[in-house]
Backbone as CSV, one residue per row, in Angstrom:
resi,resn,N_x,N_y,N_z,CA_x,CA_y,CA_z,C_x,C_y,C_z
1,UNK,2.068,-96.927,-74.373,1.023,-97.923,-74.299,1.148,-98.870,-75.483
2,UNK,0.816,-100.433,-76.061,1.243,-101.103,-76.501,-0.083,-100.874,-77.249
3,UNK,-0.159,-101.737,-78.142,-1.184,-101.423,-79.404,-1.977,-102.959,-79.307
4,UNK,-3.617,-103.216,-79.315,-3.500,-104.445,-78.834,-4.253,-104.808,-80.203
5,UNK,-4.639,-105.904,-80.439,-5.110,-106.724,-81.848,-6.699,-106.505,-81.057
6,UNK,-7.493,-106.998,-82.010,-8.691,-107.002,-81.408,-9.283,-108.144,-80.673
7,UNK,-8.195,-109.285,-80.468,-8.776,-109.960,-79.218,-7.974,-109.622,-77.934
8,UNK,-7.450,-108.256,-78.104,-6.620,-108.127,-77.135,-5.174,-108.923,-76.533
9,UNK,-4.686,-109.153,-77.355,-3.491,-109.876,-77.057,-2.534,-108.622,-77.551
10,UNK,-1.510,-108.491,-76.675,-0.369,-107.863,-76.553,0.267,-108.066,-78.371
11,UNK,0.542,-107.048,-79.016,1.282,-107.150,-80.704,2.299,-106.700,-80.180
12,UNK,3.540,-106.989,-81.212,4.868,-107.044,-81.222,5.227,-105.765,-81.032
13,UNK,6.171,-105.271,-80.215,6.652,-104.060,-80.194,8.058,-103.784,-81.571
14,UNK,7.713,-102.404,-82.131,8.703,-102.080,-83.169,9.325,-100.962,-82.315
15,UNK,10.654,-100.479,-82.299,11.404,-99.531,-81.831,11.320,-98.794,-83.232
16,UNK,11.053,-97.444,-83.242,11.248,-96.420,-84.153,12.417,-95.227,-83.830
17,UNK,13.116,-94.903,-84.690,13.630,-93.073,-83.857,13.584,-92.769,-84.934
18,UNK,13.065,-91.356,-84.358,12.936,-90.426,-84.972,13.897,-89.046,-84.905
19,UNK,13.972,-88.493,-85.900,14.530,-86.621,-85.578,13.923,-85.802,-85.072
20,UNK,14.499,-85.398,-84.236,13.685,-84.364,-83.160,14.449,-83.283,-83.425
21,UNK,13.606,-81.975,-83.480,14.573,-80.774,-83.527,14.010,-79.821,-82.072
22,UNK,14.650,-79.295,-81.361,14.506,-78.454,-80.276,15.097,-76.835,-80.545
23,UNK,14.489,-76.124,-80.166,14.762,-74.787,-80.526,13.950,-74.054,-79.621
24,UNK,15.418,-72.521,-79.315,14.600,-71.770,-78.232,13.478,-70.938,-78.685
25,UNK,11.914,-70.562,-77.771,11.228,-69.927,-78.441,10.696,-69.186,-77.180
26,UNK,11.439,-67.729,-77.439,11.504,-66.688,-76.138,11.861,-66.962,-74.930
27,UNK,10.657,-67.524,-73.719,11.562,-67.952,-72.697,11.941,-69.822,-72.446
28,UNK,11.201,-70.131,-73.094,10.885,-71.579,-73.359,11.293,-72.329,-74.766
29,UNK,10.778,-73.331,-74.605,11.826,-74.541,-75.993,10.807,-74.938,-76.767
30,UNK,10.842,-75.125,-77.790,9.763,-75.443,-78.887,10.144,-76.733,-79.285
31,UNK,10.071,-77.790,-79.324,10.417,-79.336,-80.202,9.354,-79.593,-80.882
32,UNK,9.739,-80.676,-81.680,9.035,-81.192,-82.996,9.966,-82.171,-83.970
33,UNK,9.120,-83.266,-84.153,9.152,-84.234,-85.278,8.466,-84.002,-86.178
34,UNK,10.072,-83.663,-87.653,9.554,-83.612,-88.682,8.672,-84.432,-89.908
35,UNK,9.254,-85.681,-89.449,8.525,-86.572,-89.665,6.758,-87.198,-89.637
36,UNK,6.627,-86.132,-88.587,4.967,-86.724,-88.058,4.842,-85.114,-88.364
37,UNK,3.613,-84.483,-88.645,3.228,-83.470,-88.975,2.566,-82.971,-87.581
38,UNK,2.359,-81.876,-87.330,1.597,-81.643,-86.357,2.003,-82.303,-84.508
39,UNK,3.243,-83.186,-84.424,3.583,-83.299,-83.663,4.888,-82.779,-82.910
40,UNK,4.022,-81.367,-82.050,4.983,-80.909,-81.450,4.600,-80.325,-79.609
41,UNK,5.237,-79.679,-78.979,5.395,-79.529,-77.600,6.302,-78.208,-77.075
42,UNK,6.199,-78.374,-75.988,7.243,-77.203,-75.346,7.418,-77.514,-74.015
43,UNK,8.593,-76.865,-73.635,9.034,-76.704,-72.432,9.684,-75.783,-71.936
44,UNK,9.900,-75.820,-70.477,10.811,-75.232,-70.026,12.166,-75.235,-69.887
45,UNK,12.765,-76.795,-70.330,14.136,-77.269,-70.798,14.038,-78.058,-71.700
46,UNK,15.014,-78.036,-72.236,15.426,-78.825,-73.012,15.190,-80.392,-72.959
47,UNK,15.203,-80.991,-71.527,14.970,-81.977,-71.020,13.426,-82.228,-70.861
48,UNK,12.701,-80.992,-70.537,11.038,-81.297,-70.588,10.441,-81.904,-72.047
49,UNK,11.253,-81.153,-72.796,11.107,-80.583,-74.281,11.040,-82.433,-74.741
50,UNK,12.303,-83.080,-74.675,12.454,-84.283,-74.578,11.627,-85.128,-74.544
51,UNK,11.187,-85.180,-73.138,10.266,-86.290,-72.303,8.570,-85.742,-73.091
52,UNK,8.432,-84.699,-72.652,7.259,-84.718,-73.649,6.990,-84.855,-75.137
53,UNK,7.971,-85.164,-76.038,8.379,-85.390,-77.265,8.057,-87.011,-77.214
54,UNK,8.679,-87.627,-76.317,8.160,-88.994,-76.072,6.946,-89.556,-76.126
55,UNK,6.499,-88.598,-75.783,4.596,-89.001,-75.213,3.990,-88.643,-76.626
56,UNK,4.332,-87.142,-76.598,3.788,-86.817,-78.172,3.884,-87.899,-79.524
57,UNK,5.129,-88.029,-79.307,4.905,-89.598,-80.390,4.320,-90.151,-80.152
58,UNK,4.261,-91.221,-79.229,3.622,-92.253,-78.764,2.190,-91.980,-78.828
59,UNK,1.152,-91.183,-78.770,0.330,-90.166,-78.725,0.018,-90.603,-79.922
60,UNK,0.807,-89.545,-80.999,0.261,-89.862,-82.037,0.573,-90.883,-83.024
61,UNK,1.531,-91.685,-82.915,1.152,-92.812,-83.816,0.219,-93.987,-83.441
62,UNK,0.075,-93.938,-81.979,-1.711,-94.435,-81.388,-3.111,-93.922,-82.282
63,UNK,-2.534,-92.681,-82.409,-3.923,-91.734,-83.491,-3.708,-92.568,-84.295
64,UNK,-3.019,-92.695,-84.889,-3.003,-93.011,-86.586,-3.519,-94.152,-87.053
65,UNK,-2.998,-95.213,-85.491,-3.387,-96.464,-85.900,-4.984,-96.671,-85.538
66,UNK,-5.331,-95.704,-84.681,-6.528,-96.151,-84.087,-7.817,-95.108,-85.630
67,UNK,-7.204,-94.522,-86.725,-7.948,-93.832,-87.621,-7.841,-94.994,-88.639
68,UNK,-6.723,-96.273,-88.561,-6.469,-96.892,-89.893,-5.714,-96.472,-90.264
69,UNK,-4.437,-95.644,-89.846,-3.252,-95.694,-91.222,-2.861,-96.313,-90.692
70,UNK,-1.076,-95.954,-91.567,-0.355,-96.872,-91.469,1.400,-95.786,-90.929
71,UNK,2.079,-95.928,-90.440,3.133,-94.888,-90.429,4.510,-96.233,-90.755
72,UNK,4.995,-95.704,-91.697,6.188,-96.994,-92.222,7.435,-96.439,-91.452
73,UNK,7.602,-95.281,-91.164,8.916,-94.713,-90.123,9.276,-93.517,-90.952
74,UNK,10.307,-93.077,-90.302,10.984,-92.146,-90.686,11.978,-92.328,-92.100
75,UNK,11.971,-91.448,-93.243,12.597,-91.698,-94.507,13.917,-91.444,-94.398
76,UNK,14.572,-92.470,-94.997,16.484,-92.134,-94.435,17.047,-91.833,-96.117
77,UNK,17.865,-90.810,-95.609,18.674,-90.681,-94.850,17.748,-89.454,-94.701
78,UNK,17.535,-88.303,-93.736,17.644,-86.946,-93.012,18.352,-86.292,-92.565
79,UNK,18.828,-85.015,-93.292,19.854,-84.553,-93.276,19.238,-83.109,-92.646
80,UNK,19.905,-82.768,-91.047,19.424,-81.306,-90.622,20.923,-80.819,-90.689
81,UNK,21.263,-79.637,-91.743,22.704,-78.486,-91.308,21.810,-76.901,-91.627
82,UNK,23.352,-76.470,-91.792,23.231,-75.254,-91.763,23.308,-74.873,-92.849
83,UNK,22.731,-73.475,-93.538,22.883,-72.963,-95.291,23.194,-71.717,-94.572
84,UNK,24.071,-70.864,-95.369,24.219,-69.952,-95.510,24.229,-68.816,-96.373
85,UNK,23.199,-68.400,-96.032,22.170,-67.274,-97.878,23.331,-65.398,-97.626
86,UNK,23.677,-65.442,-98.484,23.889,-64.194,-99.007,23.176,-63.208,-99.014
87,UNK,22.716,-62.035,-98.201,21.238,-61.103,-98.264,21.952,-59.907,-98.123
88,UNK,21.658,-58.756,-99.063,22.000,-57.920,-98.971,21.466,-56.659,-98.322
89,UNK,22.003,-56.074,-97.529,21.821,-55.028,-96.536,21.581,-53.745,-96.243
């Protein structure tokens, strides 16, 4: 949904992306943007996981604007790997 000014005129659309991380959680998929706190979802694929990740944003940076903040984007660079800890057994 587009964000409107208060005489209602259509405001400029900004394209954002964000990092999304997806991960299995038992029989279903857990996603989430680390970036936005509290914005996350599930599915049954990977692909649900997705599409509702879409909305969920959109969702909530509507919240944010409609409370008065402000969201400037995602902080670059973001770096997701792998560590590998030493634990003894």
């Amino acid at each position: 949904m587009p964000f409107y000014k208060e005489d209602h005129h259509p405001m400029a659309t900004k394209l954002y992306q964000f990092t999304i991380v997806i991960e299995p959680d038992e029989d279903v998929y857990h996603g989430y943007v680390p970036a936005l706190r509290g914005c996350h979802t599930f599915g049954d694929t990977v692909e649900e996981v997705r599409a509702n990740l879409l909305e969920a944003i959109a969702l909530h940076l509507e919240c944010l604007q409609s409370a008065g903040e402000s969201f400037v984007g995602e902080p670059e660079p973001m770096f997701i790997t792998r560590l590998s800890v030493p634990v003894t057994v």
